[in-house]
Kinemage of the C-alpha trace (Angstrom):
@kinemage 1
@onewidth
@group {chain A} dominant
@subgroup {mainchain}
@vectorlist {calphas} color= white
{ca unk a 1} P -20.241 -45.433 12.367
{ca unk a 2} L -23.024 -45.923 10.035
{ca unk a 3} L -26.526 -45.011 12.069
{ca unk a 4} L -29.875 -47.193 11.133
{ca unk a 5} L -33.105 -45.445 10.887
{ca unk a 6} L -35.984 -46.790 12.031
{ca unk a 7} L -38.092 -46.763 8.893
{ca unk a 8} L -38.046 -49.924 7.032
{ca unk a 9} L -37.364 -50.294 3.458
{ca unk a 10} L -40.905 -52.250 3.561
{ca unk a 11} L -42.551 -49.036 4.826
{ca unk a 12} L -41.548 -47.135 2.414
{ca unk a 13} L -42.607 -49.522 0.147
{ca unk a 14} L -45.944 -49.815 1.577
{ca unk a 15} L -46.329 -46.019 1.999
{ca unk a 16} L -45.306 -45.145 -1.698
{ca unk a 17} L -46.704 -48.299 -3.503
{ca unk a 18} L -43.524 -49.664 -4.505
{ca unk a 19} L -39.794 -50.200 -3.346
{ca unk a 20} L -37.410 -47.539 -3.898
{ca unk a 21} L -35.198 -47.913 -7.428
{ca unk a 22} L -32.694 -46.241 -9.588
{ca unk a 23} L -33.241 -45.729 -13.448
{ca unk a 24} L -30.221 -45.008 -15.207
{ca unk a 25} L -30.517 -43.651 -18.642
{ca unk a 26} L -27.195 -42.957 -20.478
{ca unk a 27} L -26.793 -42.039 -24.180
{ca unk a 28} L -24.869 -39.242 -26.420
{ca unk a 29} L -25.807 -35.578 -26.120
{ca unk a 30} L -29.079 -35.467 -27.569
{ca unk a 31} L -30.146 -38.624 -27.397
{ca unk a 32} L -33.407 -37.729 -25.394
{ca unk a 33} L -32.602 -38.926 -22.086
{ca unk a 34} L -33.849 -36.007 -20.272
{ca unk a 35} L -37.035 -35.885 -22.424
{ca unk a 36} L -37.812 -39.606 -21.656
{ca unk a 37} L -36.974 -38.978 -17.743
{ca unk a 38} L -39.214 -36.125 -17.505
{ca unk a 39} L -42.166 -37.833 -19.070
{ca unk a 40} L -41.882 -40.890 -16.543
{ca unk a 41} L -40.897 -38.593 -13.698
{ca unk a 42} L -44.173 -37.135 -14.487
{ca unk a 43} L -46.616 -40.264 -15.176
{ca unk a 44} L -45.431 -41.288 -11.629
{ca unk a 45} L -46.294 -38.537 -9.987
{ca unk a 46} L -49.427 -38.135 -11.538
{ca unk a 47} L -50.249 -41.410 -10.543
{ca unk a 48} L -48.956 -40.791 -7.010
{ca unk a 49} L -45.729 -42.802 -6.888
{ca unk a 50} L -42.705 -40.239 -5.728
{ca unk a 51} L -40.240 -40.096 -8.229
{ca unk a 52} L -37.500 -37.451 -9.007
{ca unk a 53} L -35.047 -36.384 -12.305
{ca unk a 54} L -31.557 -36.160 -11.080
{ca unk a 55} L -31.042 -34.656 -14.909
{ca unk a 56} L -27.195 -34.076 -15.364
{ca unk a 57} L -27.174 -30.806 -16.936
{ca unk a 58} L -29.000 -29.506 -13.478
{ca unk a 59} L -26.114 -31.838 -11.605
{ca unk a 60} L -23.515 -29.582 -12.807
{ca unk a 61} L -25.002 -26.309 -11.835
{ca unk a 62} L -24.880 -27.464 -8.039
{ca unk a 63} L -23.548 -30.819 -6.450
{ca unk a 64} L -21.020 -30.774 -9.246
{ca unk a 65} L -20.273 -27.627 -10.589
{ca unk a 66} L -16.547 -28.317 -9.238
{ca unk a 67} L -16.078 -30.729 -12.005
{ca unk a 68} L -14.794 -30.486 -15.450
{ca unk a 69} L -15.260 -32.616 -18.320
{ca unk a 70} L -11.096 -34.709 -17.932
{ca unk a 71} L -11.972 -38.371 -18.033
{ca unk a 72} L -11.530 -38.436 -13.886
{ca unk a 73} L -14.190 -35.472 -13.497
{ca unk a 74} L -16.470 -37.581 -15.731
{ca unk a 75} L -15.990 -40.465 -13.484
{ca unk a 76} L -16.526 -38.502 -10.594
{ca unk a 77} L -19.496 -36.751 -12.223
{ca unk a 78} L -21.095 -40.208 -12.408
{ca unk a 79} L -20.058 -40.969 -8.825
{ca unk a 80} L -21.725 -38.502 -7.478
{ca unk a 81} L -24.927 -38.753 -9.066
{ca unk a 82} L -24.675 -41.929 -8.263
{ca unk a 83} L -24.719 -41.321 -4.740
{ca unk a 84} L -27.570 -38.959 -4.832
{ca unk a 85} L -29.816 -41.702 -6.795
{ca unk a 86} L -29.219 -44.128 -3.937
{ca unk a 87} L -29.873 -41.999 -1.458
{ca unk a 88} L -33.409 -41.402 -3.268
{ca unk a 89} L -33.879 -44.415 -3.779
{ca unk a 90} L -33.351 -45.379 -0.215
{ca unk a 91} L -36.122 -43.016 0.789
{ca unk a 92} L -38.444 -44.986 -1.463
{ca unk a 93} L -38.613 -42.795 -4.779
{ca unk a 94} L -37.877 -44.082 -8.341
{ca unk a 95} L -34.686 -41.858 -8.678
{ca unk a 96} L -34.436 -41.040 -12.755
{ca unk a 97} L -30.905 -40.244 -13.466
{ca unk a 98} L -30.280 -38.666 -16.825
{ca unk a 99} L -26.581 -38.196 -17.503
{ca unk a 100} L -24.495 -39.139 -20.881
{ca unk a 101} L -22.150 -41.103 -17.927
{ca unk a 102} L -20.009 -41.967 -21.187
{ca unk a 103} L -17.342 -44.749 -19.074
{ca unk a 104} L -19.100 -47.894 -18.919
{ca unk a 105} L -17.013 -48.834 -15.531
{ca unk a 106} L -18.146 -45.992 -13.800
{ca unk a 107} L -22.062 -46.623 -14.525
{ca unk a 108} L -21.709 -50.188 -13.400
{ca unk a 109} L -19.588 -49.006 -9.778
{ca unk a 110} L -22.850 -47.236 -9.685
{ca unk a 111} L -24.881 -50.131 -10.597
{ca unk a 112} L -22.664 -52.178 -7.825
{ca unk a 113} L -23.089 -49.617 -4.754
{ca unk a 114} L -26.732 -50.312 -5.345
{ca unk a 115} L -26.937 -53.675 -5.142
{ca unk a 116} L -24.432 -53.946 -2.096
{ca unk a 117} L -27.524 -51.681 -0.289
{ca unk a 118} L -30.129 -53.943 -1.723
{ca unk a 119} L -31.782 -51.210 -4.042
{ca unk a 120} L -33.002 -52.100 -7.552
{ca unk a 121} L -30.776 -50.398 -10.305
{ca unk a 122} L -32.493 -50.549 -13.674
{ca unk a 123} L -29.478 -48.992 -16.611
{ca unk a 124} L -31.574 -47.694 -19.579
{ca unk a 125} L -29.598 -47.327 -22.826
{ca unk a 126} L -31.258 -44.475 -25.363
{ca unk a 127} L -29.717 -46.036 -28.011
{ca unk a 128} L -30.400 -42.700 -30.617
{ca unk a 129} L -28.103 -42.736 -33.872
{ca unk a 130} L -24.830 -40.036 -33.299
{ca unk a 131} L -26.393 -38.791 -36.887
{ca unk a 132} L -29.915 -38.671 -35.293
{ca unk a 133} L -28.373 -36.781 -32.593
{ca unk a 134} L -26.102 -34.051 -34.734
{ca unk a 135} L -29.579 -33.697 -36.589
{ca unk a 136} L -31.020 -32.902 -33.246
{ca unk a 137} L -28.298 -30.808 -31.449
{ca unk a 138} L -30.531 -29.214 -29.296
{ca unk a 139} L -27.450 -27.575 -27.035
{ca unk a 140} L -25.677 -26.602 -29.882
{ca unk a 141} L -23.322 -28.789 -28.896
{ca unk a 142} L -22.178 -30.951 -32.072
{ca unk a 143} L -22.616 -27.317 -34.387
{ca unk a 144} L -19.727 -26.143 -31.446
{ca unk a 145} L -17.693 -29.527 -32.156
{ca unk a 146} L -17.691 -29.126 -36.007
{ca unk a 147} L -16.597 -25.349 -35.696
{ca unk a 148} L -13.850 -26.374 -33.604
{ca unk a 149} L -14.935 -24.752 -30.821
{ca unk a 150} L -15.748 -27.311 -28.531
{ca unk a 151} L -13.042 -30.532 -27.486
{ca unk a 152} L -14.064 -33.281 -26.280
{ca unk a 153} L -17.654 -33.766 -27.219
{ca unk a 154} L -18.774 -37.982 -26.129
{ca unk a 155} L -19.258 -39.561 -29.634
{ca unk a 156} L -16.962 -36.782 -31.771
{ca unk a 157} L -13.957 -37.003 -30.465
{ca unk a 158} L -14.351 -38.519 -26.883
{ca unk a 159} L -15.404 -42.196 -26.565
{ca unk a 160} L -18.970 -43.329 -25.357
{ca unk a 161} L -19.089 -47.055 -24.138
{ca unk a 162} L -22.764 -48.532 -24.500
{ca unk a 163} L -24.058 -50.321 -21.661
{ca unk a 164} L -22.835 -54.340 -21.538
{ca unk a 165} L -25.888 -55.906 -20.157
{ca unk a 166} L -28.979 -52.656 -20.013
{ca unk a 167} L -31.642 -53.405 -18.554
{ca unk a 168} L -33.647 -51.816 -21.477
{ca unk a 169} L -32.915 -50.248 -25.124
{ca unk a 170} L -34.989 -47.533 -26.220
{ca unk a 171} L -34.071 -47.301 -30.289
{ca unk a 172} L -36.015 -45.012 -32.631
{ca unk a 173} L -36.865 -47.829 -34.509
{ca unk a 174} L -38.759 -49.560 -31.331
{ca unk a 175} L -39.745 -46.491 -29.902
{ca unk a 176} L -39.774 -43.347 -31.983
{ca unk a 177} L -41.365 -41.007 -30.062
{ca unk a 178} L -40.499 -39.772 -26.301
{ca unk a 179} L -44.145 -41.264 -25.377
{ca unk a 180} L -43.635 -44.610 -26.471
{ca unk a 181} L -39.761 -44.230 -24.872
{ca unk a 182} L -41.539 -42.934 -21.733
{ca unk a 183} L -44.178 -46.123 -21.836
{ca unk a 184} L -41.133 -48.856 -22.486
{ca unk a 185} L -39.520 -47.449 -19.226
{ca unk a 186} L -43.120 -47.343 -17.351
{ca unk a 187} L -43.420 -51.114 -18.638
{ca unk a 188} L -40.187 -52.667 -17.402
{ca unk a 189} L -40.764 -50.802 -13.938
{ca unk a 190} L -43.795 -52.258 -13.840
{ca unk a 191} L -42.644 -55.713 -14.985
{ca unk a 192} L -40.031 -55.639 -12.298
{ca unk a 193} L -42.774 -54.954 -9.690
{ca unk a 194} L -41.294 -51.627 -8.677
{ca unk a 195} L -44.402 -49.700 -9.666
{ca unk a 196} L -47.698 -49.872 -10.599
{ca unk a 197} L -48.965 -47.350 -13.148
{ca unk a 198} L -51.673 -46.861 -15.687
{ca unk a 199} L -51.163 -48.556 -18.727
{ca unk a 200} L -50.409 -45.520 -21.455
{ca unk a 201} L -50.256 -42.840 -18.881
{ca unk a 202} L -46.909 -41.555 -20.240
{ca unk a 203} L -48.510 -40.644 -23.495
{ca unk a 204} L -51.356 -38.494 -22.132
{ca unk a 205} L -48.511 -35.389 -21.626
{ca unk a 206} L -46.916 -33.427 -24.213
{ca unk a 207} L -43.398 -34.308 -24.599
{ca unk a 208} L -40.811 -31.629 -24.247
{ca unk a 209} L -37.983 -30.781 -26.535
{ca unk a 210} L -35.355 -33.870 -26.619
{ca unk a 211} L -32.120 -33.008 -25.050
């Protein structure tokens, strides 16, 4: 049987100056997702609201290193992180979830256990160019797909379904650097009254390398 703690949702809340949420950002391999979720993971905490990357790479090496890369594992993949976000989120952090989750179904079951448990799911689309991306390739990963040596790549020769209804699109065009990716983020989490943050704090850090 499920077991209720005794800490309210509006303790949390109280104790960590905001209600816990989920940020999902999904894009292709190399779009910058991780780059953007480390920058906000680390304007929050800086300005003392707990936050936390769940980046996907990192996923794999641990909760699911069992899975593959077969349209099922994917799903799963997704599933799982999913799980872990809520469960963050439940504790009252801004859970930052950076995973190419290509299947658009699976991102919104995600999006769907969330709102059955009342917790705010924001889906973040970094909408980067496939050719911005290739350009970038900062895994190797598309160089691998062009030599043949890699099946199975989302965007080359495995499908990647854009979100239907994000939240937010970060586009090069809008936003063309991680810091002003980072501060579009900080905004709508701020607009949605999840956090409250210093206005620009994201762009007083270095960015890292995209990913």
């Amino acid at each position: 049987m499920w077991q209720e703690g005794l800490v309210l949702p509006a303790d949390r809340a109280a104790l960590f100056g905001g209600p816990g949420a989920t940020v999902w950002l999904t894009g292709l391999p190399g779009a910058g997702k991780s780059t953007v979720a480390r920058l906000v993971e680390r304007a929050l905490v800086t300005a003392g609201r707990p936050a936390f990357l769940l980046d996907g790479d990192n996923l794999r090496h641990g909760l699911n290193r069992d899975l593959g890369f077969s349209a099922e594992d994917r799903a799963e993949n997704v599933r799982r992180a999913g799980e872990a976000a809520l469960l963050l989120a439940e504790a009252g952090l801004v859970a930052l979830a950076a995973l190419v989750s290509p299947g658009a179904a699976a991102r919104e079951a995600v999006g769907a256990r969330h709102r059955e448990a009342g917790v705010p799911f924001l889906e973040v689309h970094v909408a980067t160019p496939l050719a911005t991306c290739r350009e970038r390739d900062p895994k190797g990963l598309y160089r691998r797909a062009a030599a043949g040596t890699l099946v199975g790549l989302t965007g080359v020769d495995d499908p990647y379904e854009p979100p239907r209804a994000p939240a937010l699109v970060l586009e090069p065009s809008r936003t063309p650097t991680p810091e002003s990716a980072a501060a579009a983020v900080l905004a709508l989490l701020g607009e949605r009254g999840l956090v409250r943050v210093a206005e620009g704090l994201a762009a007083r850090h270095d960015p890292p390398r995209p990913t």
